[in-house]
C-alpha positions as CSV (number, residue, x, y, z in Angstrom):
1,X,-11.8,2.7,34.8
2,X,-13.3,5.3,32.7
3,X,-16.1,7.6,33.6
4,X,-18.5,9.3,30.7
5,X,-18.4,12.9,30.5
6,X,-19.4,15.8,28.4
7,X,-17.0,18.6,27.1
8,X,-18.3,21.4,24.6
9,X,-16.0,22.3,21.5
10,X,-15.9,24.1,18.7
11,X,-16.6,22.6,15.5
12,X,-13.1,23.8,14.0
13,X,-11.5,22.5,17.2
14,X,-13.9,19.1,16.3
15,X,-12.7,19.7,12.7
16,X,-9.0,19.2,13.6
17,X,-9.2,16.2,16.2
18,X,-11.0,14.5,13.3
19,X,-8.1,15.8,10.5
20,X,-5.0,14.7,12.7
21,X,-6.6,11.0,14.6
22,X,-8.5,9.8,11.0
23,X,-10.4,7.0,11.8
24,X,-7.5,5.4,13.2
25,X,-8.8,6.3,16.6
26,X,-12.1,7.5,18.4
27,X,-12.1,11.1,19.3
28,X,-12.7,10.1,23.1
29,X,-9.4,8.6,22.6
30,X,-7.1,11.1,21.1
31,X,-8.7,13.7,23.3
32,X,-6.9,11.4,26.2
33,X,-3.8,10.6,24.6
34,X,-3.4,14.6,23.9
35,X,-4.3,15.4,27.6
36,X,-2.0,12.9,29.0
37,X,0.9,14.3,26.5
38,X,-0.2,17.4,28.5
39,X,0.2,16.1,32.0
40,X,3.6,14.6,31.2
41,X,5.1,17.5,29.7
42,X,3.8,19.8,32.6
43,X,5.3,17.3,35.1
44,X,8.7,16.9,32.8
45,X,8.6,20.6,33.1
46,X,7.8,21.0,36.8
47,X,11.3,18.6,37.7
48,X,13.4,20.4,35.3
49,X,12.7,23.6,37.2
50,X,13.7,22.2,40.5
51,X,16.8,20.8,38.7
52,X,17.5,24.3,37.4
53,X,16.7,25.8,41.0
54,X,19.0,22.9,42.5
55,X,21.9,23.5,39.5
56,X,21.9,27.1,40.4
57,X,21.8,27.2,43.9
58,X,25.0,24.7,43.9
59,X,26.5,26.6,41.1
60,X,26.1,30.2,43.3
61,X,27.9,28.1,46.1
62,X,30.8,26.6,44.4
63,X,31.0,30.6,42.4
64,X,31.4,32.0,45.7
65,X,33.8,29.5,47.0
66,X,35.6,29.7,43.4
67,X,35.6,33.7,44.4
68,X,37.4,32.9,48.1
69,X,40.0,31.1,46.4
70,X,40.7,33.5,44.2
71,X,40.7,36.1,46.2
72,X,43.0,34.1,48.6
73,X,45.5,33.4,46.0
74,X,45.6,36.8,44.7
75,X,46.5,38.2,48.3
76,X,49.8,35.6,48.8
């Protein structure tokens, strides 16, 4: 469903959603694909941080443990 609303731009902003979506497609419409775009890549980006947080925690772990062994070896 699609609800009517109101947004206020400028008339270069106006200028490039009409240069870049020709008449291929309404303004209305580009305006959403651009803001969905948005919401994916800001999503995309949110799990690639928690990958990065999980990736490093694991990867201070096994250093540490990496460390131990060493450390073990070097005092046999």
């Amino acid at each position: 469903m699609k609800a009517k609303t109101s947004i206020t731009l400028s008339s270069e902003t106006l200028a490039r959603i009409d240069r870049v979506a020709g008449s291929e497609i309404s303004r209305s419409a580009f305006i959403e694909r651009v803001l969905n775009e948005y919401f994916r890549q800001k999503a995309r980006r949110h799990l690639h941080a928690r990958d990065l947080e999980r990736i490093n925690a694991a990867a201070d772990r096994l250093n540490h443990e990496a460390l131990d062994t060493l450390d073990y070896q070097a005092s046999e």
